[in-house]
N, C-alpha and C positions, 0 to 999 in steps of 0.2 A: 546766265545765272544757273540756268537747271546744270549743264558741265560743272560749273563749279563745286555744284552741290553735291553732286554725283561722287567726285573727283574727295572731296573734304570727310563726305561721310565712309567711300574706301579707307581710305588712309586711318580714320579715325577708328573704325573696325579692325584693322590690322593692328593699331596698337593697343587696341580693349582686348585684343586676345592675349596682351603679354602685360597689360598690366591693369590696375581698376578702373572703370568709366564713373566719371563723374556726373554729379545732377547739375552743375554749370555747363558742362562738354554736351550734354543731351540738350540741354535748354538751346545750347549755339546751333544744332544742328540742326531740331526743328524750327527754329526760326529762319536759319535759311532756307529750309526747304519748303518754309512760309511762303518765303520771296520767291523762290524760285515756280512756286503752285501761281501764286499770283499773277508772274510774268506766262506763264502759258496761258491764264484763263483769259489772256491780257484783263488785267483786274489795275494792273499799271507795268509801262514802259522798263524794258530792260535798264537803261540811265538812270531813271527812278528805281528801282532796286538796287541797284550797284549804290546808288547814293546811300540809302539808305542802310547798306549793310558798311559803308564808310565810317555814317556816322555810330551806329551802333559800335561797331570798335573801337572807336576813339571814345564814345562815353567806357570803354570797358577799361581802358587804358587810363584813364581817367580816376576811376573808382580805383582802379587798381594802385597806382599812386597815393591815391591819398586814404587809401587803407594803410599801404605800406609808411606812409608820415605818422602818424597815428599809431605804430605797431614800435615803432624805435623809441630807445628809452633816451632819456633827456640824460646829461651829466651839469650837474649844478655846483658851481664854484663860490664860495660868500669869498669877497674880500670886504673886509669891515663892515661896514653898513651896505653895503652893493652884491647884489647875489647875478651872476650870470649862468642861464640858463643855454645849453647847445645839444 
């Protein structure tokens, strides 16, 4: 986990220097460098981390969908008494 972390916060430095960092991109990276503090202090197991940062992007994936459901505009058709909405 600490590699990984290590390895996500370069990368993610390299590109704050070419374009804005975000307050979502800072929240991701302390958080893994949550997990990764955790697994050293063994506070919990490498597996349990890895899990946990699994599911944490899939909720993000998640949100992320169904912001983007919620963001697209409906087109609505009446035929006579019947409206179809898509």
């Amino acid at each position: 986990m600490s590699h990984m972390a290590a390895c996500g916060r370069e990368r993610r430095t390299a590109y704050c220097q070419k374009e804005p960092s975000s307050s979502q991109g800072n929240a991701i990276v302390a958080y893994v460098d949550s997990l990764a503090t955790s697994v050293q202090r063994n506070e919990m197991t490498e597996p349990v981390a890895q899990r946990r940062w699994i599911e944490f992007g899939s909720s993000q994936v998640i949100a992320e969908g169904q912001l983007n459901a919620q963001q697209r505009s409906l087109t609505c058709r009446t035929y006579g008494n019947i409206t179809n909405c898509n």
